[in-house]
C-alpha positions as CSV (number, residue, x, y, z in Angstrom):
1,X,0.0,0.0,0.0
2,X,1.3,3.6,-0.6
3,X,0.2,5.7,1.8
4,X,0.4,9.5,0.9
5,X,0.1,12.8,3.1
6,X,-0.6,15.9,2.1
7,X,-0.3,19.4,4.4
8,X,-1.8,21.5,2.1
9,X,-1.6,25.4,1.6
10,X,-0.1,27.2,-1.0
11,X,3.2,25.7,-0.6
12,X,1.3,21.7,-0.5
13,X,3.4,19.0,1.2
14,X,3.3,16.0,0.3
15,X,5.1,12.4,0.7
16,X,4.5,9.1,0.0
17,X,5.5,5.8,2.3
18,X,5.8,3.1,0.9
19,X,4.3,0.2,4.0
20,X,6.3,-2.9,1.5
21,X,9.7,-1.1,2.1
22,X,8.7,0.8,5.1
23,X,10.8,4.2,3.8
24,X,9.8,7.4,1.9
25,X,9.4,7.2,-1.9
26,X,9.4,10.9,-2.1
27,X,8.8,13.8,0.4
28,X,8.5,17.7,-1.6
29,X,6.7,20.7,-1.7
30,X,4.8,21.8,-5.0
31,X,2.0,23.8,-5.6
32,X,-1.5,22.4,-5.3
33,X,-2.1,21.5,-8.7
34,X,0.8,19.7,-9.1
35,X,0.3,17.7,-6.2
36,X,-3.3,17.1,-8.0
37,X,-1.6,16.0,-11.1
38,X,0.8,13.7,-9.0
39,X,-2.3,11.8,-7.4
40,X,-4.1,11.2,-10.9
41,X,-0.9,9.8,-12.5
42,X,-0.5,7.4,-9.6
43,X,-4.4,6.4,-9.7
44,X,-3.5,6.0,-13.2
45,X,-1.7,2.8,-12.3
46,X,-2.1,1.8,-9.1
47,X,-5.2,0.6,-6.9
48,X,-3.1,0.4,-3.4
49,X,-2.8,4.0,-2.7
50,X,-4.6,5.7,0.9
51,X,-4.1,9.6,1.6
52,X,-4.1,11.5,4.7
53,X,-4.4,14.8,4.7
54,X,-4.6,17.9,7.2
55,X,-7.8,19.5,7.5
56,X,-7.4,23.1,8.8
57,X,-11.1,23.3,8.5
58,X,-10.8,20.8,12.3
59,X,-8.5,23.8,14.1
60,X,-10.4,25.2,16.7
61,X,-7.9,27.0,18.5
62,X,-6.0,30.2,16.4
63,X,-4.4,32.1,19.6
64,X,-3.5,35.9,18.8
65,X,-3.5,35.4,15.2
66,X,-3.7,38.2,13.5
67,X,-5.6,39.1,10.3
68,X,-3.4,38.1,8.0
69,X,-2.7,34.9,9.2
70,X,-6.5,34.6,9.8
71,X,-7.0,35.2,6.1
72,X,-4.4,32.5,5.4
73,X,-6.2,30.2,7.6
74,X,-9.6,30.5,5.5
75,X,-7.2,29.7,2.2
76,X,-6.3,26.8,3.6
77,X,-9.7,26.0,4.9
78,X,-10.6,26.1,1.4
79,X,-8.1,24.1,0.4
80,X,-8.8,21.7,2.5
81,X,-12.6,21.5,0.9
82,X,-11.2,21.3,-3.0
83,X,-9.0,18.2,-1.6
84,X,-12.1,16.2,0.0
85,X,-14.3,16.9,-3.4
86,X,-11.1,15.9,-5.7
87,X,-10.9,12.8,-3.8
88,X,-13.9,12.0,-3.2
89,X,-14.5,12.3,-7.2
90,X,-11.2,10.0,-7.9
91,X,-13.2,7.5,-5.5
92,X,-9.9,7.3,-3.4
93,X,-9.7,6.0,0.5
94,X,-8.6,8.7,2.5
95,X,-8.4,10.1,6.1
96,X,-8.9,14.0,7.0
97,X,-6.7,14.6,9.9
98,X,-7.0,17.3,12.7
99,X,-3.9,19.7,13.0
100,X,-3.7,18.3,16.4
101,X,-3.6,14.7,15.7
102,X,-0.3,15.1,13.7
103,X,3.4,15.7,15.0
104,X,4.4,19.2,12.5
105,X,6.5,21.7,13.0
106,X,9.9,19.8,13.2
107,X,12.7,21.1,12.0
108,X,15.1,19.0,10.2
109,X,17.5,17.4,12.7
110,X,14.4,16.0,14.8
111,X,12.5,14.6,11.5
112,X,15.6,12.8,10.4
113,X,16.5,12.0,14.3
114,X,12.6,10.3,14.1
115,X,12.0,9.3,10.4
116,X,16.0,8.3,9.7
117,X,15.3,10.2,6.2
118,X,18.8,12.0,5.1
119,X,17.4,13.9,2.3
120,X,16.1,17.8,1.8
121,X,13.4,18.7,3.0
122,X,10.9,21.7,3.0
123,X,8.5,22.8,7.2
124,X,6.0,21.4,4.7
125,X,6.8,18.0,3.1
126,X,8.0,17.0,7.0
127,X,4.5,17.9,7.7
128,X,2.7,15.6,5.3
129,X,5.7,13.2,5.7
130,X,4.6,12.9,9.4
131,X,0.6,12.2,8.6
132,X,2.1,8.9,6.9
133,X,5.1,8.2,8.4
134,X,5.2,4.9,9.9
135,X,2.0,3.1,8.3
C-alpha cells in the first residue's frame, strides 16, 4: 500500500511511504495543482494508494493570530474542501486529519532524528511526511 500525506496550503506537502519497504518514496513541496496531477498519475496505475491529509477546517484554536494569518487560515480552509471533493471524485480511501492529531513543526535534525530520512526537506513536506510516516 502507498500511503500519501498531504499538508496542504499554498506551498502543498506532500510524501508518499511506501508500507512494503517501510521508507519514503518521495517527500516535496509543490503547488497544489501539481500535487493534483501527481495523485491522478498514480491512480493511473495503481489501486493500493490511501491519503491523509490535514484538515485546517478541524483547528479550533488560532491564539492571537492576526488578520493576515486569519486570512491565510480560511485559504487553507478552502483548500482543504477542493481536496475532500477531488478525492472523493477520484473514488480514493482517504483520512482528514486534525492539525492536532499530527506531530508538525519539526525542524530537520528532529525529523531525520525520528523518520532516519537523510534527504532535503521543506517545514511542509515534514509535515505531510509525518501524517504517513510509519503506516
Amino acid at each position: 500500500m502507498l500511503h500519501i500525506g498531504i499538508d496542504t496550503g499554498v506551498h502543498t506537502g506532500i510524501a508518499y511511504w511506501n508500507d512494503k519497504d517501510k521508507c519514503f518514496d518521495l517527500i516535496k513541496t509543490v503547488k497544489i495543482h501539481q500535487a493534483m496531477e501527481m495523485i491522478l498519475g498514480l491512480v493511473k496505475h495503481r489501486t493500493d494508494i490511501k491519503i491523509r491529509f490535514e484538515d485546517a477546517r478541524q483547528r479550533k484554536w488560532f491564539g492571537s493570530a492576526g488578520r493576515e494569518q486569519l486570512q491565510g487560515a480560511g485559504s487553507i480552509k478552502r483548500d482543504c474542501g477542493i481536496w475532500e471533493d477531488f478525492l472523493k471524485d477520484l473514488d480514493l480511501e482517504f483520512e482528514m486529519v486534525a492539525p492536532k492529531h499530527n506531530t508538525t513543526k519539526l525542524n530537520e535534525k528532529m525529523f531525520e532524528k525520528i523518520t532516519g530520512y537523510k534527504g532535503r526537506t521543506s517545514e511542509h513536506s515534514r509535515d505531510a511526511a509525518m501524517l504517513v510516516f510509519g503506516y
